[in-house]
C-alpha positions, 0 to 999 in steps of 0.5 A, a space after each residue: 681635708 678631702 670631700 668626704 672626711 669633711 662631711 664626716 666631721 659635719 655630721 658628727 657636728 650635728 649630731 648632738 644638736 639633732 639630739 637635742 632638738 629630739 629631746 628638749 623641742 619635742 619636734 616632730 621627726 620630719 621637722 627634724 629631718 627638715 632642719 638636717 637637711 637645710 644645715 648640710 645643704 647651707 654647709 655643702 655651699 659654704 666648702 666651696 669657699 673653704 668656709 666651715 658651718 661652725 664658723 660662718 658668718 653672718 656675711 655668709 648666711 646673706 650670700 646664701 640668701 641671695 642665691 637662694 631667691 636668685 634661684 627662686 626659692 620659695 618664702 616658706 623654705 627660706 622662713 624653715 632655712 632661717 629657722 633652722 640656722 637660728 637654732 644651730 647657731 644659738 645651740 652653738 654658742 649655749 654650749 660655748 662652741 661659738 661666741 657669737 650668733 651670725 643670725 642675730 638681727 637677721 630679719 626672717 622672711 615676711 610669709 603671706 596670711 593665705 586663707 585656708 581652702 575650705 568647702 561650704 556646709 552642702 559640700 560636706 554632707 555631698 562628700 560625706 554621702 559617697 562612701 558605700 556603707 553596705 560594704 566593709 570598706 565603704 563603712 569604713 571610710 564613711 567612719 573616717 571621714 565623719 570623725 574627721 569632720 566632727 573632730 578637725 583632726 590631722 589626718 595623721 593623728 586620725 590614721 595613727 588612731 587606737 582602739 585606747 585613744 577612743 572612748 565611746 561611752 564617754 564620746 571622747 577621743 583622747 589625741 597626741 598631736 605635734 610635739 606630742 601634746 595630748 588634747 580631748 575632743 568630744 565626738 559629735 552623735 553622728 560620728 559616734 553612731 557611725 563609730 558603733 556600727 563600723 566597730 561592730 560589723 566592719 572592723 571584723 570584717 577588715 582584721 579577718 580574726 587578726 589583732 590590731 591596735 589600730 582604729 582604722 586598718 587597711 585590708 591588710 590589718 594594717 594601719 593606713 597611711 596619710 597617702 592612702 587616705 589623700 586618695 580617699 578623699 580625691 577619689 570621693 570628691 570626684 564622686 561628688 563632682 565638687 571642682 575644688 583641690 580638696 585634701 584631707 586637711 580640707 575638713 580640718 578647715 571646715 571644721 574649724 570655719 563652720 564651728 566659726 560660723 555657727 557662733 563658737 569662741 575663737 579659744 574654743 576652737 584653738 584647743 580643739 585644733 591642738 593649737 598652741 598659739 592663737 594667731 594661727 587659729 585667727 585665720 579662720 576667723 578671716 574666713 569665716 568673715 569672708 563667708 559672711 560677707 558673701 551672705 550678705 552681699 547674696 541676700 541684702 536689698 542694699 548688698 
């Protein structure tokens, strides 16, 4: 079989389990995308010994792994990578295409608890202050960024916001996070009073007499990327002279480090994150530990 009727065949293969991973896992399209990838790449290495992805073996997937850390692949892409196998494969023999599974008793690699980088309390109020709020586009940003800050919110959530997901009078922001399970956040009364003000001089300004459903456009009445608003935050944290690698995912961990601080329950602020499975929001109670540490190293007689 040539080169090219054999990716054809691959692909067709696929398809019907990208389709389900859509439909039953609720994954985001990256994710998705993600998984297509590691399969045609691990089905791209197994032609070179005539092996086929429907048959290959747990053998094979070992070789695979061994090649990849040769070559000094990261342990999170082999975490996804195995990952991804793990769903084709237990697709395969669901649908009695396959009698076996070749991942099985196939250990995942072991990923290292990094704490998340955040910035203190004065960092935020430094960052927050750079934005010109006596112009359309500076209010605009504040707005964000304020929002942001009090709701932990991915930035692609908080780019992909709508006029319909806000309710002011309520003080509520209603989201559709990953997998497209959909949470309430309150607004703290900064974010909202700055909300009102954006909403009533600002956003006219930016739309020019156009209709939009988004929260937040551009200049161009368009809804801004995840891109765009990285930029926003690089270029206010040089403003701000703070040295630290700040992203926009940088407020969503102060966010949840700082509710931390100030005595919020763990559970708490699971739900407010969106996420699903505790264990991932424990990591910022490492950091808040961290924090008091410092304190108490900082300011004890005996520290």
């Amino acid at each position: 079989m040539s080169s090219d009727k054999q990716v054809k065949t691959i692909d067709r293969n696929l398809q019907p389990f990208l389709d389900s991973l859509w439909l039953e896992s609720g994954l985001s399209n990256n994710t998705i995308a993600a998984y297509q990838r590691d399969l045609l790449t691990f089905a791209a290495w197994l032609r070179e010994s005539d092996t086929d992805l429907m048959a290959a073996s747990r053998n094979d997937i070992l070789r695979y792994q061994s090649v990849r850390m040769r070559e000094g692949r990261k342990v999170r892409s082999e975490a996804r990578l195995l990952s991804s196998l793990r769903r084709f494969y237990r697709y395969l023999c669901r649908e009695d295409i396959r009698d076996s599974d070749p991942t099985l008793q196939i250990e995942s690699p072991r990923l290292g608890r990094s704490l998340p980088n955040s910035i203190t309390e004065d960092e935020v109020e430094m960052l927050l202050a750079q934005p010109n709020v006596d112009v359309a586009l500076g209010l605009r940003d504040r707005t964000m960024l304020e929002v942001l800050y009090a709701t932990g919110l991915r930035v692609s959530e908080l780019v992909g916001l709508t006029n319909e997901q806000l309710n002011m009078r309520q003080g509520l922001i209603r989201c559709v996070g990953k997998g497209n399970k959909e949470r309430l956040v309150p607004l703290g009364e900064i974010a909202l009073d700055y909300l009102q003000r954006y909403l009533a001089e600002s956003r006219p300004q930016l739309l020019k007499g156009t209709l939009s459903d988004d929260l937040f456009p551009t200049q161009r009445g368009k809804a801004m990327s995840r891109q765009a608003f990285w930029y926003l935050i690089k270029r206010y944290a040089k403003l701000a002279v703070i040295e630290k690698d700040l992203s926009p995912h940088t407020l969503r961990h102060a966010f949840a480090t700082h509710l931390l601080n100030h005595g919020a329950d763990l559970r708490v602020v699971q739900l407010l994150l969106g996420h699903s499975d505790l264990s991932t929001t424990q990591i910022y109670t490492h950091v808040a530990k961290e924090r008091l540490k410092s304190i108490y190293t900082l300011h004890h007689p005996r520290g």
